[in-house]
C-alpha positions, 0 to 999 in steps of 0.5 A: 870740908875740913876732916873731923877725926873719931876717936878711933882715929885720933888713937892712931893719929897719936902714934903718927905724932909721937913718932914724928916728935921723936924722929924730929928730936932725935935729929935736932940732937945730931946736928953739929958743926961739920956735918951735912944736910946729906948725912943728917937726912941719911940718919933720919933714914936709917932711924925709919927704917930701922923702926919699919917706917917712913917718912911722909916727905920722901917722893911727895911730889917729887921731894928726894929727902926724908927730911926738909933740912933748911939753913940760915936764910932758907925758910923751908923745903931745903933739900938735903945734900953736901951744904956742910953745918957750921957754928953759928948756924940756924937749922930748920928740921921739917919732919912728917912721918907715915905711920897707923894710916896717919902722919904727924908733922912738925918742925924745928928750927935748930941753933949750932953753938953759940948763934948771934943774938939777933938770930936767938932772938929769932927763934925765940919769937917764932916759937912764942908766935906758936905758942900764942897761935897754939893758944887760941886754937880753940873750939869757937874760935875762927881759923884766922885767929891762928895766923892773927895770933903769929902775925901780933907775935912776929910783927911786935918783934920787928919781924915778917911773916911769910906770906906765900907759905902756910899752915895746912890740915893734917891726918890721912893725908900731909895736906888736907883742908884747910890752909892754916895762914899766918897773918891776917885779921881775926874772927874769920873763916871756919869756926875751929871744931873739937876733932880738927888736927891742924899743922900749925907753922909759923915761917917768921923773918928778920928782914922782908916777908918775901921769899922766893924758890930756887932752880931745884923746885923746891927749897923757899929762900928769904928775898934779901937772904936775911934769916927765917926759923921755921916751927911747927906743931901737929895740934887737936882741936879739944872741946874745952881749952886751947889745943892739944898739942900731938906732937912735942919734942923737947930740943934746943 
């Protein structure tokens, strides 16, 4: 069953989601050539801490970051460390933070410098394919029409979209009902209901659509290790019009 949440909830909901967006963009700020993953995730911990918080990835599963922090040809759950930023880099920043009972989710994917144009490229689509899903989002509409709106965006680009990682439910718990897919036909499965919040996250890609998991367990790599960016949204179903939009972080 897919969690309706009141509009008490929805009132802590908000705080989860405007806390996560500024965690989110605070660390897109920080990222530049020469700093590692390790230290980024080092700073996204000392800023939770500093406000009483924590973070909603750190021990989930197992997971030993505050953050997914994911380079290049990593598509997400890449596990902070001593890999080093450089110039030219894409950087997907997944951020979830725990906060009134409630967590709010999102994502990013960062340009270092000056990127190439395919990889800017990219990233503009990801986030157009986002947006379009974030578009038809509506009271009425089907839950697949979310993933046929990123499939239409990424693949009239030339592009892939990861298959074997999706969307998902979000409120009292990071995972909750349902999977949000990014691909497939329209006008299927549960009709979208005003009070859904729904983490939306297109993972698109330059070459294949397949990925694969590395020895850790954890960090999700392109098959032919060509680029991914990764974005996402925490997002309410309204009662008219497309969906609100919990968590926005301003970042480039």
């Amino acid at each position: 069953m897919i969690p309706i949440k009141t509009a008490d909830d929805l009132q802590h909901m908000r705080v989860a989601c405007r806390l996560s967006a500024e965690l989110l963009a605070a660390m897109a700020a920080r990222v530049c050539p020469g700093l590692t993953t390790g230290e980024l995730d080092d700073f996204a911990r000392d800023w939770l801490k500093q406000r009483g918080l924590v973070s909603a990835f750190f021990g989930y599963g197992g997971f030993p970051g505050q953050a997914c922090i994911s380079l290049n040809d990593e598509v997400v759950h890449g596990i902070p460390g001593m890999k080093v930023i450089n110039e030219g880099d894409l950087v997907s920043l997944d951020v979830g933070v725990a906060a009134e009972e409630f967590i709010g989710d999102n994502a990013v994917t960062v340009r270092v410098g000056t990127v190439d144009a395919e990889s800017e490229r990219l990233c503009q689509v990801a986030e157009a394919s986002l947006a379009a899903a974030i578009d038809v989002a509506r009271a009425g509409n089907r839950l697949s029409d979310i993933g046929h709106a990123v499939q239409t965006v990424a693949e009239a680009a030339g592009y892939t979209v990861v298959r074997d990682f999706c969307g998902h439910g979000v409120g009292r718990q990071l995972h909750e009902e349902p999977q949000v897919p990014n691909f497939g036909r329209p006008g299927k499965g549960p009709i979208l209901k005003a009070g859904m919040t729904l983490a939306i996250e297109p993972m698109i890609n330059q070459g294949t659509f397949q990925v694969e998991t590395m020895a850790n367990d954890w960090t999700v790599r392109t098959r032919d290790r060509k680029r991914s960016a990764h974005v996402e949204h925490t997002v309410l179903i309204v009662d008219d019009g497309p969906a609100e939009v919990l968590t926005c972080a301003e970042v480039k």
